[in-house]
Biopython code that builds the backbone (N, CA, C, O; Angstrom):
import numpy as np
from Bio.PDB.StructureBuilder import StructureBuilder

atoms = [
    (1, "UNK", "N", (0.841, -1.177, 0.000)),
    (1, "UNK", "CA", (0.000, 0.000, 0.000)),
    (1, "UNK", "C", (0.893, 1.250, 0.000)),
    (1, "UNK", "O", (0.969, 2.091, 0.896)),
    (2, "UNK", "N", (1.587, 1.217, -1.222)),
    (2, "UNK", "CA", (3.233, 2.457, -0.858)),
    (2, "UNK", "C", (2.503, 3.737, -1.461)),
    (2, "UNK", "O", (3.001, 4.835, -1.214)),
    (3, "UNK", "N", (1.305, 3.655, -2.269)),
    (3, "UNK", "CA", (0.448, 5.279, -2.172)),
    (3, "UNK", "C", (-0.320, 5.597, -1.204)),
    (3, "UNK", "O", (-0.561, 6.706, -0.726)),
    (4, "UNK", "N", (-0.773, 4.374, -0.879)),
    (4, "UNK", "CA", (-2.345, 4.681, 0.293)),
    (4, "UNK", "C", (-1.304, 5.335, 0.787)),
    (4, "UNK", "O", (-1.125, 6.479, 0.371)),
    (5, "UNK", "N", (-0.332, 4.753, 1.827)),
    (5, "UNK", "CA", (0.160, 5.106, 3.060)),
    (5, "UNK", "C", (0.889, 6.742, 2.933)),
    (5, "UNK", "O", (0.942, 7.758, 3.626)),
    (6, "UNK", "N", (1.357, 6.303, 1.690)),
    (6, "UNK", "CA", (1.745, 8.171, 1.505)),
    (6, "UNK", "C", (0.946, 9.289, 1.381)),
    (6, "UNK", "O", (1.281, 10.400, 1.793)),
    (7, "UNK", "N", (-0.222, 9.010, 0.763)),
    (7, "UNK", "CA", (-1.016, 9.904, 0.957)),
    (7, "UNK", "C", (-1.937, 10.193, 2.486)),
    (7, "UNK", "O", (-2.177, 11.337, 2.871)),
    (8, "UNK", "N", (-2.302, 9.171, 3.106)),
    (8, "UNK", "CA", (-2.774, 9.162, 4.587)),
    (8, "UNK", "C", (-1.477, 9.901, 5.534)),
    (8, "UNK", "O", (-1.935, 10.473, 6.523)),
    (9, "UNK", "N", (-0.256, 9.973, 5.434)),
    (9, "UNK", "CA", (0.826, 10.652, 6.194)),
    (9, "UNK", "C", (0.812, 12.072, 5.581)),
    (9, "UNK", "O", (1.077, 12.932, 6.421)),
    (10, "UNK", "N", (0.540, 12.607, 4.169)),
    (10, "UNK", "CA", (0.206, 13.659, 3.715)),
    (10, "UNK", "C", (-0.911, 14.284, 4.427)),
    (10, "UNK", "O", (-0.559, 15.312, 5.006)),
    (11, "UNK", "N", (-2.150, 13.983, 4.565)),
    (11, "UNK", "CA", (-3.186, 14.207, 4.495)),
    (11, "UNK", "C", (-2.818, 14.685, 6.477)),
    (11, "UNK", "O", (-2.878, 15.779, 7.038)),
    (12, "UNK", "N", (-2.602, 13.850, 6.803)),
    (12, "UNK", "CA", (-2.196, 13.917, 7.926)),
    (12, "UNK", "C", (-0.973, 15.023, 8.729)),
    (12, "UNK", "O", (-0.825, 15.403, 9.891)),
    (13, "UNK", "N", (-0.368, 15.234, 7.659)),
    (13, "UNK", "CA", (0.652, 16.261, 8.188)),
    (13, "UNK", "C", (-0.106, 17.766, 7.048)),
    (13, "UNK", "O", (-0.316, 18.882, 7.522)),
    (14, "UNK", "N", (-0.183, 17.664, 6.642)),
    (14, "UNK", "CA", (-0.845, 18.749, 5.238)),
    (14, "UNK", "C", (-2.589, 19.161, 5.616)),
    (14, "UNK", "O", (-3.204, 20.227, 5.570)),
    (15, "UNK", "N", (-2.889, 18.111, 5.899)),
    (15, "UNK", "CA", (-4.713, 18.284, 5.464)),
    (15, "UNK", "C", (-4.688, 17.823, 4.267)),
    (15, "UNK", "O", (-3.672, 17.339, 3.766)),
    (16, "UNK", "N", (-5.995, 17.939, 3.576)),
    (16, "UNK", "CA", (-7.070, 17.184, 2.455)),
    (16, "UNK", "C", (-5.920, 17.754, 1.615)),
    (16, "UNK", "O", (-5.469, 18.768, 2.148)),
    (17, "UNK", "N", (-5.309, 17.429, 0.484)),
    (17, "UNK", "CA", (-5.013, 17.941, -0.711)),
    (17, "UNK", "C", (-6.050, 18.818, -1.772)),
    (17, "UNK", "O", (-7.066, 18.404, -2.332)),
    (18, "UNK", "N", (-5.546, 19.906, -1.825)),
    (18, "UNK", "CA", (-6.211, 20.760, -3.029)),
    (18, "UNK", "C", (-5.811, 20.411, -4.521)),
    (18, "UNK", "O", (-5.058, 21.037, -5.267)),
    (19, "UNK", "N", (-6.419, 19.404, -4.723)),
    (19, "UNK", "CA", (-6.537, 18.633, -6.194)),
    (19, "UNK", "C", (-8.000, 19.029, -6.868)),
    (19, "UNK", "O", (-9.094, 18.986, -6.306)),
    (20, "UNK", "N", (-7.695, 19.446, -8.299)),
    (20, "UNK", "CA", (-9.433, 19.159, -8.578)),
    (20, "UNK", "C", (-10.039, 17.682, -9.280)),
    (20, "UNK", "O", (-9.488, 16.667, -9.707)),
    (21, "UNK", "N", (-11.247, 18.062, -9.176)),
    (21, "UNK", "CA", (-12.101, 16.733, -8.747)),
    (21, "UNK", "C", (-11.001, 15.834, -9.811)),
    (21, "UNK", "O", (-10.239, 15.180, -9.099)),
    (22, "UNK", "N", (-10.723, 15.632, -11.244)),
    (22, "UNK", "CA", (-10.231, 14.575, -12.015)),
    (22, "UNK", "C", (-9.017, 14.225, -11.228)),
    (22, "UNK", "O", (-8.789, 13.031, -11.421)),
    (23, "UNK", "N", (-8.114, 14.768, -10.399)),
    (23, "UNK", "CA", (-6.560, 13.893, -10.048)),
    (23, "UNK", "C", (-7.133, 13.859, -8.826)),
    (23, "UNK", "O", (-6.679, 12.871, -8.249)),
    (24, "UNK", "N", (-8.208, 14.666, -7.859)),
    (24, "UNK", "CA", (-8.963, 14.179, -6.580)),
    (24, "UNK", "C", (-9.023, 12.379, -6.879)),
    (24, "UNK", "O", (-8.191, 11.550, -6.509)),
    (25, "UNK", "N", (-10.630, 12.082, -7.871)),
    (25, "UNK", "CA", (-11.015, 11.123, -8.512)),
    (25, "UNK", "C", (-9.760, 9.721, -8.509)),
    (25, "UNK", "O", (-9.901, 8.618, -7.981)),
    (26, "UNK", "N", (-8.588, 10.235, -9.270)),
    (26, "UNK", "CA", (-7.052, 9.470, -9.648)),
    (26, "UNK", "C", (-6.726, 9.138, -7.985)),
    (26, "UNK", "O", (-6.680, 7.961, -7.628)),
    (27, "UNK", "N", (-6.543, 10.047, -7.174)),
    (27, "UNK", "CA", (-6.113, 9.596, -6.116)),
    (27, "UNK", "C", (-7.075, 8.456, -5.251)),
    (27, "UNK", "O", (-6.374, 7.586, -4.733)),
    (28, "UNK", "N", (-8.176, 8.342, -5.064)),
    (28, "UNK", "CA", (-9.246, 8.035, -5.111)),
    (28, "UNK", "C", (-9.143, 6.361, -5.238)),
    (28, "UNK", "O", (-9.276, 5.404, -4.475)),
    (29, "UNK", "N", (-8.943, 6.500, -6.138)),
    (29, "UNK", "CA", (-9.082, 4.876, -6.885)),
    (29, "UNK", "C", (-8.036, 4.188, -7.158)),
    (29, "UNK", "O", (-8.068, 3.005, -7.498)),
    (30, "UNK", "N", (-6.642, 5.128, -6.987)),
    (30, "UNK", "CA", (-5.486, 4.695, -6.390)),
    (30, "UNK", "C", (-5.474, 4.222, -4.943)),
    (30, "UNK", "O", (-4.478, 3.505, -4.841)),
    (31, "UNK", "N", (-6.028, 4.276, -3.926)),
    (31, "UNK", "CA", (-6.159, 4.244, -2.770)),
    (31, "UNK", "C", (-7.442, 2.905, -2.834)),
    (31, "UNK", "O", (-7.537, 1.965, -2.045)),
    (32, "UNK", "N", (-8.113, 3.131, -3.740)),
    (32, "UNK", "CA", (-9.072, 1.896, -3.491)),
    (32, "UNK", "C", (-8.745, 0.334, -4.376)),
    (32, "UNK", "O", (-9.360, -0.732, -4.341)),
    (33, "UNK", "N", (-7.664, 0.699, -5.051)),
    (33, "UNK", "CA", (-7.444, -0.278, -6.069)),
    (33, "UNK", "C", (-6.135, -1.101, -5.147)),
    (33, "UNK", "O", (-6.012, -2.318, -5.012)),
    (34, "UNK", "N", (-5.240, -0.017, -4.586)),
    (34, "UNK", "CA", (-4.807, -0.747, -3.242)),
    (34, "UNK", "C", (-5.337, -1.718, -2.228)),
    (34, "UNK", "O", (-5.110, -2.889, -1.923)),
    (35, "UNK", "N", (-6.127, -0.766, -1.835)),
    (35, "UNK", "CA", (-6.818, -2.002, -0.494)),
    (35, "UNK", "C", (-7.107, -2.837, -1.150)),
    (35, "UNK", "O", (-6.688, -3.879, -0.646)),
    (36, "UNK", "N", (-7.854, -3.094, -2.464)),
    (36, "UNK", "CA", (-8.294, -3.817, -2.908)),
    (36, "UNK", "C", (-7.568, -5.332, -3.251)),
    (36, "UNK", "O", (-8.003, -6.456, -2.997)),
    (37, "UNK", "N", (-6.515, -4.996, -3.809)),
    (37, "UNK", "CA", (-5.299, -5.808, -3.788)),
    (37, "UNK", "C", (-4.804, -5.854, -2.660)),
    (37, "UNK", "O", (-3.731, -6.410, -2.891)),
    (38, "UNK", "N", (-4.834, -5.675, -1.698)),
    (38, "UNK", "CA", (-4.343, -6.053, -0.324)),
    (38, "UNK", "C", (-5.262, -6.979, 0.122)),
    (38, "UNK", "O", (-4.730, -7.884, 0.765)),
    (39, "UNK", "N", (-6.612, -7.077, -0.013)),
    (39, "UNK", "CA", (-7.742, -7.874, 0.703)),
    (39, "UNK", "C", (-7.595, -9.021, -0.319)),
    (39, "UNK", "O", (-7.433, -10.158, 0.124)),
    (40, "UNK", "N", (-7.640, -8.797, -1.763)),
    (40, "UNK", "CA", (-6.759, -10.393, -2.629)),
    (40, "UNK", "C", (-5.827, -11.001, -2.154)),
    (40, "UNK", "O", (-5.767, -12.225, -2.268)),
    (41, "UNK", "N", (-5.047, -10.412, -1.623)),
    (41, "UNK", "CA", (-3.558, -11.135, -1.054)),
    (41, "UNK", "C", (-3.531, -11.949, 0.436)),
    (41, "UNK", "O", (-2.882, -12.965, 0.684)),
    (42, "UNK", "N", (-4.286, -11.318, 1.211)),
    (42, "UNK", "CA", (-4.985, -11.856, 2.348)),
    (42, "UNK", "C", (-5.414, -13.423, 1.741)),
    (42, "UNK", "O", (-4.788, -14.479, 1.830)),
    (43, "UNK", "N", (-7.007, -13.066, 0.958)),
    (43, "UNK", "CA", (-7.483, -13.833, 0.876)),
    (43, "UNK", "C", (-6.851, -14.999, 0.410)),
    (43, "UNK", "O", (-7.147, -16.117, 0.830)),
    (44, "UNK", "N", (-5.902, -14.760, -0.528)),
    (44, "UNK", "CA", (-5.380, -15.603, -1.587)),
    (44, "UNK", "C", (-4.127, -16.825, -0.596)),
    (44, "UNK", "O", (-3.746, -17.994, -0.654)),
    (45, "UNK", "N", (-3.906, -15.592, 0.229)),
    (45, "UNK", "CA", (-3.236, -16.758, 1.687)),
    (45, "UNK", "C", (-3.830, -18.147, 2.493)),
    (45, "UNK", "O", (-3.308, -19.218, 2.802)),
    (46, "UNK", "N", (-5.152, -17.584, 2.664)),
    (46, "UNK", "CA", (-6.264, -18.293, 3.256)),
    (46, "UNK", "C", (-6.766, -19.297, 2.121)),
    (46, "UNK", "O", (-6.667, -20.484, 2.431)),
    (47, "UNK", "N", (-7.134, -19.101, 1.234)),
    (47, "UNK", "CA", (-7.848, -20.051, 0.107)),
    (47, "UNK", "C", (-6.849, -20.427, -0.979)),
    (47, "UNK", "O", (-6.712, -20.003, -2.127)),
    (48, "UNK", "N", (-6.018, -21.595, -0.094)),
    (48, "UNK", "CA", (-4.877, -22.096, -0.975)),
    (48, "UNK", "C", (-5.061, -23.088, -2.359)),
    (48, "UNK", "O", (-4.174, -23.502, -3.105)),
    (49, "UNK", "N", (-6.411, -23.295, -2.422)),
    (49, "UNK", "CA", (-7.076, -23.976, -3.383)),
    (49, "UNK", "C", (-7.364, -23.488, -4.439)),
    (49, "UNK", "O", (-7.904, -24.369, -5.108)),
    (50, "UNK", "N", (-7.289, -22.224, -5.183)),
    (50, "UNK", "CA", (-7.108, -21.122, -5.618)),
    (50, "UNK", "C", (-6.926, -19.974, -5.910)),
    (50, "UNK", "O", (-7.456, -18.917, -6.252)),
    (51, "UNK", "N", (-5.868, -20.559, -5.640)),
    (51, "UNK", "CA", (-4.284, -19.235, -6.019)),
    (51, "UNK", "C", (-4.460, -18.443, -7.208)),
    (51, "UNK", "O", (-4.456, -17.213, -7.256)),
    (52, "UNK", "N", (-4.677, -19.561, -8.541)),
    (52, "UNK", "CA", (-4.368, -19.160, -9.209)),
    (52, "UNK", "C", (-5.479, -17.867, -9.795)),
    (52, "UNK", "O", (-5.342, -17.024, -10.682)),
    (53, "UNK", "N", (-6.496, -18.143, -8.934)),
    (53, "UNK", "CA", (-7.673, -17.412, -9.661)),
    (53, "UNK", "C", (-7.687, -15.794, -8.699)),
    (53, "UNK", "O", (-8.264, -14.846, -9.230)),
    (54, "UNK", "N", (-7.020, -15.592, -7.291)),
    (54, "UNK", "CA", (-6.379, -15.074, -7.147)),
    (54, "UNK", "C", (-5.670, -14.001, -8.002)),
    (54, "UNK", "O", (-6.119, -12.916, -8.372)),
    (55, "UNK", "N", (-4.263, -14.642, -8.268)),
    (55, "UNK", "CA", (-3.181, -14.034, -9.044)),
    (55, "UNK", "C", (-3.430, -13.691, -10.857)),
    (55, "UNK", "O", (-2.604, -13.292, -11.678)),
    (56, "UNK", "N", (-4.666, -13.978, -11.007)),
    (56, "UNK", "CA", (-4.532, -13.164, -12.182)),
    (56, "UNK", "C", (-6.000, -11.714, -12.125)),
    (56, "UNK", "O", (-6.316, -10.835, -12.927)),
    (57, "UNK", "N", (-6.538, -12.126, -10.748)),
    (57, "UNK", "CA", (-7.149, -10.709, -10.313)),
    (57, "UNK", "C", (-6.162, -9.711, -10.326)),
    (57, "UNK", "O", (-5.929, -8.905, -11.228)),
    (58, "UNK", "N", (-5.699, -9.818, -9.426)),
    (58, "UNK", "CA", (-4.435, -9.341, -8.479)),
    (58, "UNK", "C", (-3.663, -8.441, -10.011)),
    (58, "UNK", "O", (-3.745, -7.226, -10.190)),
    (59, "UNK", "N", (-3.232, -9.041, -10.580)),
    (59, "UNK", "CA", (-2.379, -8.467, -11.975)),
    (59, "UNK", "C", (-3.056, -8.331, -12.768)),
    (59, "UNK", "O", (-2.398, -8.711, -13.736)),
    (60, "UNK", "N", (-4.054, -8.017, -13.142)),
    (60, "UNK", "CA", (-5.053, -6.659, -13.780)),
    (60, "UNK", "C", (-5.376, -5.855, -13.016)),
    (60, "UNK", "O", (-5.714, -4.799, -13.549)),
    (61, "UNK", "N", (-5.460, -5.892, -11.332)),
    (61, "UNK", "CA", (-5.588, -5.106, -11.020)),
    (61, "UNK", "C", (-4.892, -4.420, -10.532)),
    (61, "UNK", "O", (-5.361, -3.446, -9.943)),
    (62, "UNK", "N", (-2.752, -4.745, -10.587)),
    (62, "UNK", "CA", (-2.319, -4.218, -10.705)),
    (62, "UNK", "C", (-1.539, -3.299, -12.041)),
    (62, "UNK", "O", (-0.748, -2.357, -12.100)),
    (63, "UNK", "N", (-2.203, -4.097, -12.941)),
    (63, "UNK", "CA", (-2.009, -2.944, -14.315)),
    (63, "UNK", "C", (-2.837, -1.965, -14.256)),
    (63, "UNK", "O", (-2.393, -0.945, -14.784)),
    (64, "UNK", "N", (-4.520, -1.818, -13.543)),
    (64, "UNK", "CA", (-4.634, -0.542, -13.853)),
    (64, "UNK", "C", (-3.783, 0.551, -12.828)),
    (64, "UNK", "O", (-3.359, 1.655, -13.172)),
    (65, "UNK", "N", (-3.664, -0.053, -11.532)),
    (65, "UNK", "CA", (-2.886, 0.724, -10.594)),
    (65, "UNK", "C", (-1.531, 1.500, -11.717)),
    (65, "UNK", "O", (-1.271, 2.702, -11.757)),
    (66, "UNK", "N", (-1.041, 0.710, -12.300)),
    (66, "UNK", "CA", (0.202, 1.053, -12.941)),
    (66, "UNK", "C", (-0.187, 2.214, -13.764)),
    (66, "UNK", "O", (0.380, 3.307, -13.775)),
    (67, "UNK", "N", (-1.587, 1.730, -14.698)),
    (67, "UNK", "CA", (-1.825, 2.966, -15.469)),
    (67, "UNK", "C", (-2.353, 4.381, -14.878)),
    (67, "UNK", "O", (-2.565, 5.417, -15.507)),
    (68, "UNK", "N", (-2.474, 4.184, -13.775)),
    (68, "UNK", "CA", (-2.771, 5.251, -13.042)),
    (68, "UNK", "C", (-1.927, 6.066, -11.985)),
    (68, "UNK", "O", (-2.190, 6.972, -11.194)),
    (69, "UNK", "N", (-1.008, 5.480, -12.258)),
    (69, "UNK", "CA", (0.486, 6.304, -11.673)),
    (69, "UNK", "C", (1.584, 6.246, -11.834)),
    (69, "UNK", "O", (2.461, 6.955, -11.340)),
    (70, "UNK", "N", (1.726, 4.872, -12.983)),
    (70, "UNK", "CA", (3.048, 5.584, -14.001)),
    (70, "UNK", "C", (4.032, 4.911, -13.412)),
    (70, "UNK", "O", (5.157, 4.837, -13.904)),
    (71, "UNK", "N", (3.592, 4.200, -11.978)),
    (71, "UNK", "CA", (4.939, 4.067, -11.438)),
    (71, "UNK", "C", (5.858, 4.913, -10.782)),
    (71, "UNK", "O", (6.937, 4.556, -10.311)),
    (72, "UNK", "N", (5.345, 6.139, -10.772)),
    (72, "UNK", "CA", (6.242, 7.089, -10.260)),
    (72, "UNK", "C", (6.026, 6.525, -8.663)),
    (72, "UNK", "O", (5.275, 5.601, -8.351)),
    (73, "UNK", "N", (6.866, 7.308, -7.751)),
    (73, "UNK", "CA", (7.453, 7.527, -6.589)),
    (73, "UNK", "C", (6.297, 8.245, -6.142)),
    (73, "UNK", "O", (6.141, 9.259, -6.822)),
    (74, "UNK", "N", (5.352, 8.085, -5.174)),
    (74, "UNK", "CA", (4.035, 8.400, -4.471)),
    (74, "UNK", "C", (4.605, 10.141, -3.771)),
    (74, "UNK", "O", (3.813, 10.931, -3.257)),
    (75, "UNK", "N", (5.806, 10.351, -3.898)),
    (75, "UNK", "CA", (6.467, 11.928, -3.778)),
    (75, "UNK", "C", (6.159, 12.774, -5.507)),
    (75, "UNK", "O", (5.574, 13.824, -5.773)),
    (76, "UNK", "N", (6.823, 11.798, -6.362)),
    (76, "UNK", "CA", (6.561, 12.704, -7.670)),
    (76, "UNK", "C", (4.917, 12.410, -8.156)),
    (76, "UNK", "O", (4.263, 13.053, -8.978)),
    (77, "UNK", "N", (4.580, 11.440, -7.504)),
    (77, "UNK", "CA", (2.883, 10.864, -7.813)),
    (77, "UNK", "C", (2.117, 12.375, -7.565)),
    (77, "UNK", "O", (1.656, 13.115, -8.434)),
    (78, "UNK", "N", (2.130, 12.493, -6.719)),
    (78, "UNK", "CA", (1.272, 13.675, -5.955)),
    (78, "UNK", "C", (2.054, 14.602, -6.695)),
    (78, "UNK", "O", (1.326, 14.873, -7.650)),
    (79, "UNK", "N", (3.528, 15.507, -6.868)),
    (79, "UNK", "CA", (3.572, 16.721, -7.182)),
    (79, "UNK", "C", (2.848, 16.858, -8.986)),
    (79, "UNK", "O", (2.449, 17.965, -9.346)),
    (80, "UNK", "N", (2.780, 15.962, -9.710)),
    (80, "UNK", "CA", (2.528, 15.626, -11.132)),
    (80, "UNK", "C", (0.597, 15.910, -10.703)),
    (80, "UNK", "O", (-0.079, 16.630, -11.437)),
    (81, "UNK", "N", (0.068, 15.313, -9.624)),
    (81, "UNK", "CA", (-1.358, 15.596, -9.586)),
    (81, "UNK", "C", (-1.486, 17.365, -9.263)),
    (81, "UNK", "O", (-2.209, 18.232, -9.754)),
    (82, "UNK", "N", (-0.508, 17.395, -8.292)),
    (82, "UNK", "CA", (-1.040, 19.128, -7.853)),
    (82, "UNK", "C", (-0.724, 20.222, -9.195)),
    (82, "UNK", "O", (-1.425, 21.194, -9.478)),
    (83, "UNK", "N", (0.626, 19.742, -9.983)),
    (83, "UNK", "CA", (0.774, 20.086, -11.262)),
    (83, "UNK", "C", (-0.141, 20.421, -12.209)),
    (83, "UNK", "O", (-0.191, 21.440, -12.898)),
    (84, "UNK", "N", (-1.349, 18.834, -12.168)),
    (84, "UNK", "CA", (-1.982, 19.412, -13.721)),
    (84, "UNK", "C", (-3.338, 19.757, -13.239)),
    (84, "UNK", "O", (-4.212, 19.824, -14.103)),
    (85, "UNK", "N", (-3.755, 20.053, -11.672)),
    (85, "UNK", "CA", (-4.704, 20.393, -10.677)),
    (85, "UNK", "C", (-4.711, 21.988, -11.199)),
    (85, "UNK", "O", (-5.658, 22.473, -11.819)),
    (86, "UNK", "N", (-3.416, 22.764, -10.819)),
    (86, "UNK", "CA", (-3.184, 24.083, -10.880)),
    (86, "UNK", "C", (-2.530, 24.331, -12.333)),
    (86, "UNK", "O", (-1.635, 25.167, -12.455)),
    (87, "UNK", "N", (-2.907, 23.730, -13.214)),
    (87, "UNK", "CA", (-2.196, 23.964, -14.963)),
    (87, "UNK", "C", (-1.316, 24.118, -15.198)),
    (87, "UNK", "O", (-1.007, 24.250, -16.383)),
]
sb = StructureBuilder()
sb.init_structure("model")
sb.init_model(0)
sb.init_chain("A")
sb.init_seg("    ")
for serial, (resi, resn, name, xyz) in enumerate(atoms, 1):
    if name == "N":
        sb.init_residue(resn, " ", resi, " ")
    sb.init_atom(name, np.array(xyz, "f"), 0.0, 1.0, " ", f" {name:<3s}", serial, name[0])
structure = sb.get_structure()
């Protein structure tokens, strides 16, 4: 969870981020596409009988994560959102 958590320590030392609603939205579903894949990985521990059906959730749902942040560093993640927030 290396965005959730960066943004919850942001939010936390900063307050709410002034993003508008479309990279608001991006952050959003970055944060939910996380947990989301975190509660697969859990599960996928527990229900060793299929793994495999698991692990190919898991990796689509970490390609859209990917397409939605590039991969960058959850430091350049956020300055690239406040970037195209303020034009």
């Amino acid at each position: 969870m290396r965005y959730t958590n960066y943004f919850s320590s942001l939010v936390k030392e900063q307050g709410p981020p002034h993003l508008n609603p479309d990279q608001f939205k991006r952050m959003m579903n970055i944060v939910f596409l996380e947990g989301m894949i975190a509660g697969m990985e859990k599960i996928k521990v527990t229900e060793k009988s299929q793994t495999y059906q698991y692990d190919i959730l898991i990796f689509k749902q970490n390609q859209v994560l990917t397409q939605l942040t590039g991969n960058l560093h959850p430091n350049r993640l956020i300055r690239e959102m406040y970037q195209i927030s303020n034009g």
